[in-house]
Backbone bond lengths (Angstrom), bond angles and torsions (degrees), N, CA, C in turn:
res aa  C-N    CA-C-N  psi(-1)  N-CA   C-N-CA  omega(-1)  CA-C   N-CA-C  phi
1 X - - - 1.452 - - 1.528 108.43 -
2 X 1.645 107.96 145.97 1.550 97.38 176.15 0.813 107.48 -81.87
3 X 1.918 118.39 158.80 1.442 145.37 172.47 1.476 108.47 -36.42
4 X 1.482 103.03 -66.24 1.767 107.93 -170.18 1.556 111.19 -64.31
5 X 1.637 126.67 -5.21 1.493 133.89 172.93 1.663 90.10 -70.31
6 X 1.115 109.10 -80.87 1.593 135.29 -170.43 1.597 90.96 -14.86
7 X 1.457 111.28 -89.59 1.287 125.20 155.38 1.291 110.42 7.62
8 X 1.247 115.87 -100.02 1.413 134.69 -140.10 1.935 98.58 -76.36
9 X 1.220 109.17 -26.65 1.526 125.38 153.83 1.531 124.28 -54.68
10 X 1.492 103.41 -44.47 1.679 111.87 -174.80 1.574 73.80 -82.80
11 X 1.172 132.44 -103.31 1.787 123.94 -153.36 1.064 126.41 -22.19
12 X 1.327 131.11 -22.20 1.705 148.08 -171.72 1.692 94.14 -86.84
13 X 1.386 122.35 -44.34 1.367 123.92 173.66 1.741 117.37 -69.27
14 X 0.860 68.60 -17.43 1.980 77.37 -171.13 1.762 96.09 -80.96
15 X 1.529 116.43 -69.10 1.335 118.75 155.61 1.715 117.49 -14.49
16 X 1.013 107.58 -70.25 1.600 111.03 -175.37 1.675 107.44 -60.65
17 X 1.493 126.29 -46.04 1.341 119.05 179.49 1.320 120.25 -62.16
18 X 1.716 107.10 -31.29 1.474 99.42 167.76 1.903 113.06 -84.30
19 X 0.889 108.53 -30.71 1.790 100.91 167.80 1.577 114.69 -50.93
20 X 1.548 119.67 -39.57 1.539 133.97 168.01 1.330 98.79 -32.63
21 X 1.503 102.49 -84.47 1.507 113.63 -159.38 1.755 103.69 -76.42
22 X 0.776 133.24 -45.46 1.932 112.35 146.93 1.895 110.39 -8.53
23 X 0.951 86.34 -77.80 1.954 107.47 -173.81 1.650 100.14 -44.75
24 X 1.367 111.23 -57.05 1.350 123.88 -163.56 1.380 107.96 -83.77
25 X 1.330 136.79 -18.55 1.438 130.53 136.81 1.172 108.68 -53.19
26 X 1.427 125.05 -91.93 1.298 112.73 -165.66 1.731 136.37 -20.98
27 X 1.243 82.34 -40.03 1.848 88.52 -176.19 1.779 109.40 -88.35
28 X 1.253 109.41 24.99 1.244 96.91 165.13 1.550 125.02 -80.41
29 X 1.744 99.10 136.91 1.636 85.85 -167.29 1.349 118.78 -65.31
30 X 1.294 133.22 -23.40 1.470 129.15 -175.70 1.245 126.23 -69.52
31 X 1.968 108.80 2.62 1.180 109.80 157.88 1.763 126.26 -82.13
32 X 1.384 90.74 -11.57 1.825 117.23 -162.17 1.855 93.88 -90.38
33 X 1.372 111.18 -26.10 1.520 116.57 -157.74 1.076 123.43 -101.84
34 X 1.753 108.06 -32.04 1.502 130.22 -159.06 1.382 112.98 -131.37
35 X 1.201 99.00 -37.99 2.144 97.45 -175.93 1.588 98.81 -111.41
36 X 1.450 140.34 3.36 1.283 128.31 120.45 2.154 91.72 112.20
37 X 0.998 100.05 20.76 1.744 126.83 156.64 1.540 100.79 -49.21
38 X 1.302 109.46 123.72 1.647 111.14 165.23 1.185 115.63 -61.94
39 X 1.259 139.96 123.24 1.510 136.16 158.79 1.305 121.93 -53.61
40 X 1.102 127.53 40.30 1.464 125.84 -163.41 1.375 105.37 -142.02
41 X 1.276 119.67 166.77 1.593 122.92 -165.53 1.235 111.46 -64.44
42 X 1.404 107.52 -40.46 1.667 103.01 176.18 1.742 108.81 -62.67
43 X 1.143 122.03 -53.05 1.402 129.92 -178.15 1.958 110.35 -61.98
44 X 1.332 103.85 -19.98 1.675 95.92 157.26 1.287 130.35 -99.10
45 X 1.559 112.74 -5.63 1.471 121.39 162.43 1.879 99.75 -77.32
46 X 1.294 119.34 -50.98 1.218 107.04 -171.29 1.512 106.98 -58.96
47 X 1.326 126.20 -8.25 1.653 111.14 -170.25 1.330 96.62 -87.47
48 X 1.708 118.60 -49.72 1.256 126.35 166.55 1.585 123.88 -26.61
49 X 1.375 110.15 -48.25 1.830 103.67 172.89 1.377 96.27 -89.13
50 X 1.226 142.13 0.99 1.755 117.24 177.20 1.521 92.59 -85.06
51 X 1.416 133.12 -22.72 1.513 112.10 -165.35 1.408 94.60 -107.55
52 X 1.531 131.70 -17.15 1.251 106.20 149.93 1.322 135.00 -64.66
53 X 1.479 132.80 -17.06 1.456 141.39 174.44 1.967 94.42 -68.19
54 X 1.380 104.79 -52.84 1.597 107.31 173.97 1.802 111.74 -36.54
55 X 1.363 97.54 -82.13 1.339 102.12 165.50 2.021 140.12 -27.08
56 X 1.607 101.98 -53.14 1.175 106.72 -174.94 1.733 101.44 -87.66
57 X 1.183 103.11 -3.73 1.876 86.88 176.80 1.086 106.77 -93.09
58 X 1.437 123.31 -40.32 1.264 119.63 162.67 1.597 136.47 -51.88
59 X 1.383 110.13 -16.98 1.502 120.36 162.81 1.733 113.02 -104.42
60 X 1.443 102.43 7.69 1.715 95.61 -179.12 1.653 93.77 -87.95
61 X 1.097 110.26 -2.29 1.690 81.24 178.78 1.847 100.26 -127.51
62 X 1.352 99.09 56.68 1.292 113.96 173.08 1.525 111.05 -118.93
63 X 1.091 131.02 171.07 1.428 163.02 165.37 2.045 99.64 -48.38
64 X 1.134 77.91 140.43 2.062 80.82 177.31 1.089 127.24 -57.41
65 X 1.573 120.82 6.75 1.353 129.54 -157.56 1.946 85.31 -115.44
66 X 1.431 124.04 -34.91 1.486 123.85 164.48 1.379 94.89 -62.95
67 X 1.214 140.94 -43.50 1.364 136.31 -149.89 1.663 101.05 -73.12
68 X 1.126 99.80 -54.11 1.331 106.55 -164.45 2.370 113.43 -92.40
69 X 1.375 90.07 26.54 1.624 120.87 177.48 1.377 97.10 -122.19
70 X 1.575 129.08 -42.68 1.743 130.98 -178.84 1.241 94.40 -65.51
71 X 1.654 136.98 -38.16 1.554 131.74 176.43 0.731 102.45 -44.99
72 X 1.323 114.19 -85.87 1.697 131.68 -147.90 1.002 107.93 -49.61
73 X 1.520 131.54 -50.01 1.471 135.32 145.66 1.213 130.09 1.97
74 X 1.366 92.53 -67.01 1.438 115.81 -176.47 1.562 105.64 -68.76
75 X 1.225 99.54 -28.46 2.066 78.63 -169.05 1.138 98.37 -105.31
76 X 1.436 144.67 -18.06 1.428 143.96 133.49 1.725 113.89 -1.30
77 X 1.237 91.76 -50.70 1.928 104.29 -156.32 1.719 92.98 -94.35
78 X 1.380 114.85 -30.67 1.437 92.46 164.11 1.523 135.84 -112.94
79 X 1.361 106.56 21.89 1.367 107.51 155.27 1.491 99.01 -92.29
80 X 1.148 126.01 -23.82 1.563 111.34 160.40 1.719 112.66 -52.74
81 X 1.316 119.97 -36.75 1.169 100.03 -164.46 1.676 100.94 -97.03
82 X 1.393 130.20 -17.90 1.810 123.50 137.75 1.243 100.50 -13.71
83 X 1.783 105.63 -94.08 1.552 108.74 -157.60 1.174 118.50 -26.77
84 X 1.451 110.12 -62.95 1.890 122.60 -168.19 1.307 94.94 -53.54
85 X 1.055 127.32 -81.30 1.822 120.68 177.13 1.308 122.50 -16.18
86 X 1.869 112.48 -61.43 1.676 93.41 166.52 1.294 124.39 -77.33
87 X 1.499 116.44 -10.61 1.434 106.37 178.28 1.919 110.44 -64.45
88 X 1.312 117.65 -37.27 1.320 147.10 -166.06 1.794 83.68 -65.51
89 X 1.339 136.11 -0.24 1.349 120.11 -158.40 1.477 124.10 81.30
90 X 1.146 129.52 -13.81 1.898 117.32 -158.60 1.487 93.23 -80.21
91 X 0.977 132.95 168.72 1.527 169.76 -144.61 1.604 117.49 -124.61
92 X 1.348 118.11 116.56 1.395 91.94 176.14 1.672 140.01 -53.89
93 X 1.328 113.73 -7.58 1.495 121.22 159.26 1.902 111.53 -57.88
94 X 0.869 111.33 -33.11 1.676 104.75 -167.04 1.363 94.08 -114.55
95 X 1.632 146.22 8.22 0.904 136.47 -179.03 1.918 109.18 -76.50
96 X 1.480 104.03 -59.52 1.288 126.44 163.58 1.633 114.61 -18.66
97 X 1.407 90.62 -57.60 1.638 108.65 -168.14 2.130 106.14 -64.93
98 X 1.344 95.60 -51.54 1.262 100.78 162.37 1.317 150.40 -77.75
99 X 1.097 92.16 -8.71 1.711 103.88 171.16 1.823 98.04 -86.62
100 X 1.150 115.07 -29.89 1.826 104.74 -175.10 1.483 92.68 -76.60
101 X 1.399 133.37 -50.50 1.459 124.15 176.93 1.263 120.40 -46.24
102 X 1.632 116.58 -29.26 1.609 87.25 158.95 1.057 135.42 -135.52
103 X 1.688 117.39 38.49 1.057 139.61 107.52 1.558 122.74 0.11
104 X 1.695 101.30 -76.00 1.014 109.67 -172.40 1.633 132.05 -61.75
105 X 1.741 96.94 -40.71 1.236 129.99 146.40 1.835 111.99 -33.57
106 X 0.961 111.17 -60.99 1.542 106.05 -169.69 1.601 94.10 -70.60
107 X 1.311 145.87 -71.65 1.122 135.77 159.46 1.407 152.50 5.55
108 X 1.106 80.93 -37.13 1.609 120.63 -173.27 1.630 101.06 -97.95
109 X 0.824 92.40 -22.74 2.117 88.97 -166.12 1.478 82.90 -123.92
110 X 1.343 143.87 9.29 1.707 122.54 155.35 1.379 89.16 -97.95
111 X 0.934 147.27 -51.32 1.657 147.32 -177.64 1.356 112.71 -63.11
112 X 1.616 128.50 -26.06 1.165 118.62 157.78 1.546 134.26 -63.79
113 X 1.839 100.49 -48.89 1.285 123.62 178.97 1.833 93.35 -63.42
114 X 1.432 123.27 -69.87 1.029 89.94 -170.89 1.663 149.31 -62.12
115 X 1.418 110.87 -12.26 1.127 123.20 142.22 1.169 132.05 -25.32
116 X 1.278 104.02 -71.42 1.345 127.25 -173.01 1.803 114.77 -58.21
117 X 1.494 92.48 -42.86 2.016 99.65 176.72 1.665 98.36 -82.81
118 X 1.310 121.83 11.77 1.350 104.77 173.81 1.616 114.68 -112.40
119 X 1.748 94.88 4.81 1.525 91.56 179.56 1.490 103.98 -124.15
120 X 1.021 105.45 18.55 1.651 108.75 179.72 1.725 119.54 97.54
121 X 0.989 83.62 -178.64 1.855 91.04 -174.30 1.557 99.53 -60.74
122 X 0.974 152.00 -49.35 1.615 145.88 -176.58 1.820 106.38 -40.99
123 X 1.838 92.92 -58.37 1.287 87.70 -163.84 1.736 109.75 -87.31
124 X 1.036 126.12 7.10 1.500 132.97 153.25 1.574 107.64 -57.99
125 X 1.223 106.84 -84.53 1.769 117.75 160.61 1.271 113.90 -5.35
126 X 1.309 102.68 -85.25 1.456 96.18 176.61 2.066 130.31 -59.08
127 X 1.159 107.83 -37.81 1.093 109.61 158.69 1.560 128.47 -47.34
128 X 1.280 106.34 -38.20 1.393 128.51 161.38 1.983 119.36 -57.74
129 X 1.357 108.90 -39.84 1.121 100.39 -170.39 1.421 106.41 -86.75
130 X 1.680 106.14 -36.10 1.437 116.07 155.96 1.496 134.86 -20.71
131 X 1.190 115.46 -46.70 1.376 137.06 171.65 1.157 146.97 -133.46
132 X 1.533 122.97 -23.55 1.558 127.04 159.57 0.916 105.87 -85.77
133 X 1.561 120.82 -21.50 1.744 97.37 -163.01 2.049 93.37 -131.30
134 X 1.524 112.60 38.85 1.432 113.04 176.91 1.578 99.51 -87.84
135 X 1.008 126.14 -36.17 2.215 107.29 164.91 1.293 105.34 -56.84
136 X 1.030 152.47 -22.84 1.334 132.73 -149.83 1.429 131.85 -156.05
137 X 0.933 150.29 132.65 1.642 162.46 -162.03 1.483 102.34 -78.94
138 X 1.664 100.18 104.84 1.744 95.30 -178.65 1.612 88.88 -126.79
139 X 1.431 111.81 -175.07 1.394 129.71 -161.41 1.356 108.08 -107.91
140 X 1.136 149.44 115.72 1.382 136.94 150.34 1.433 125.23 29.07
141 X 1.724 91.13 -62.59 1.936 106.04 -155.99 1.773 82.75 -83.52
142 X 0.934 116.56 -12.41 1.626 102.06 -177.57 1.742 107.47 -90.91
143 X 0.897 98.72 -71.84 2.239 96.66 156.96 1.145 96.65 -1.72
144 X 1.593 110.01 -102.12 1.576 136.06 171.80 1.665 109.70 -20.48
145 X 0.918 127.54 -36.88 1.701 113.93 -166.50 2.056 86.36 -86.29
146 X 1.711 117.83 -50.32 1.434 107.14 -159.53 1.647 95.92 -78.32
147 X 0.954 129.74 3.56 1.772 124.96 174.56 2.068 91.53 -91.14
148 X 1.203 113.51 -57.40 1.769 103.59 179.85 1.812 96.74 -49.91
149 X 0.985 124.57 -54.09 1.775 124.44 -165.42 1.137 90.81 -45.19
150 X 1.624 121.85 -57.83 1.829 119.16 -154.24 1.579 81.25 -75.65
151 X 0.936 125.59 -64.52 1.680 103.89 -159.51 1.403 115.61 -55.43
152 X 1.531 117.93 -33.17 1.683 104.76 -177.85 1.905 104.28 -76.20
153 X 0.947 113.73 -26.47 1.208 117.72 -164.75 1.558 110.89 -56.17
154 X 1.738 95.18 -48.55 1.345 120.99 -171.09 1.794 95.31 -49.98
155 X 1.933 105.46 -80.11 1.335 109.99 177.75 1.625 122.82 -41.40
156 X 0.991 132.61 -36.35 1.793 142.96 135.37 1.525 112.22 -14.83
157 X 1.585 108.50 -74.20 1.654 113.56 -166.15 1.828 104.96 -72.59
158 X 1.381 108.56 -9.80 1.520 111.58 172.52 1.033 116.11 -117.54
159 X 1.521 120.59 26.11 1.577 118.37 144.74 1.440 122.98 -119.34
160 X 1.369 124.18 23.73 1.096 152.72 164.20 1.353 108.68 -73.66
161 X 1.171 117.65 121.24 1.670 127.88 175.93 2.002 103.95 -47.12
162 X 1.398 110.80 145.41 1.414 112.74 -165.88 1.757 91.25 -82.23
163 X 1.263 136.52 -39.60 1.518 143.61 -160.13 1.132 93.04 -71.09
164 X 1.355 137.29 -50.72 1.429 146.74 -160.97 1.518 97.02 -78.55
165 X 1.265 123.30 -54.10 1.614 107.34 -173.78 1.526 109.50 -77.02
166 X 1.454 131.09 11.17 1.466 130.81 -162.89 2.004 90.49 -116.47
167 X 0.987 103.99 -15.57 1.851 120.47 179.12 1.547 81.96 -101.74
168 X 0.939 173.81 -17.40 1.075 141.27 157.43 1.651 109.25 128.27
169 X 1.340 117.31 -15.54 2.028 140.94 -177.10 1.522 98.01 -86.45
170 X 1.721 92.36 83.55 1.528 106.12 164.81 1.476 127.47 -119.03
171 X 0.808 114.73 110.53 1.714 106.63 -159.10 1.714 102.37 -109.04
172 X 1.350 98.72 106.85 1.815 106.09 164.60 1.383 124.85 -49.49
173 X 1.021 149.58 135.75 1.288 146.44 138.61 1.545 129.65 -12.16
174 X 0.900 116.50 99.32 1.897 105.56 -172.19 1.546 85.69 -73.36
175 X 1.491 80.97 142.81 1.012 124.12 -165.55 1.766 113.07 -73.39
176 X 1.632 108.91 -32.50 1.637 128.49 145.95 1.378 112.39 -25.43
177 X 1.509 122.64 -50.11 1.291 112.63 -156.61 1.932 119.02 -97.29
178 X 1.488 95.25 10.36 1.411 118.12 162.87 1.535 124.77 -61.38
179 X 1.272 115.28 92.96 1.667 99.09 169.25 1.236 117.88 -67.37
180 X 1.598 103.15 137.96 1.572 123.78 131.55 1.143 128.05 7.76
């Protein structure tokens, strides 16, 4: 087999392990239990783009070789969200239509969030209520606990060796070690 197959095979795997653990953060229940996350599909897609915004900021200020791993990523997570759509029944006529809606959606909440972590804890918050938490009636102390997560997480995903997160060895922040 050629070299550049091998390659382009090992990077496509690497892509998927970090889309894994994307997925496998998100669905932790103590986001569903404790920091006041809707349990519902919309509220697990929204966790899904907060740890991709985690993820891609932390590789936006990498080398083209993160750049071009934040892709693959990226289209990883939405032929995941294809599948679910036709699995869900839709049709390829309305698939099109929905995959740019949340597109746009994910877009919208990396440009919010990052906004928001660039103006401090207020404008996180609000960015936050804006969009993870627009279904639903949450409390202050819950805001406040998922704005400390994004911020420790953030300082977390940028003290992680750059070689190690480009191999695919990314380790989230448990979510335990969040204060109150």
């Amino acid at each position: 087999m050629y070299a550049w197959i091998k390659k382009r095979r090992y990077k496509q795997k690497v892509a998927s392990d970090i889309y894994k653990l994307i997925v496998d953060q998100a669905r932790i229940k103590d986001f569903y239990l404790t920091y006041g996350v809707p349990d519902t599909e919309l509220g697990r897609f929204e966790m899904i783009c907060l740890h991709c915004y985690l993820i891609f900021k932390r590789f936006s200020k990498e080398n083209n070789e993160a750049s071009e791993l934040s892709q693959k990523v990226h289209d990883l997570m939405f032929a995941d969200f294809d599948q679910t759509l036709r699995e869900k029944g839709i049709g390829d006529m309305g698939i099109g239509k929905r995959i740019k809606s949340l597109a746009r959606n994910l877009y919208g909440r990396i440009d919010a969030y990052e906004t928001g972590y660039l103006t401090g804890t207020n404008g996180l918050y609000d960015a936050l209520t804006r969009n993870l938490y627009a279904s639903v009636s949450v409390t202050d102390k819950e805001v406040y606990k998922m704005v400390g997560y994004i911020n420790n997480s953030i300082n977390h995903l940028f003290d992680q060796d750059t070689e190690k997160l480009l191999l695919g060895e990314i380790n989230f922040i448990s979510i335990g070690k969040v204060a109150d």
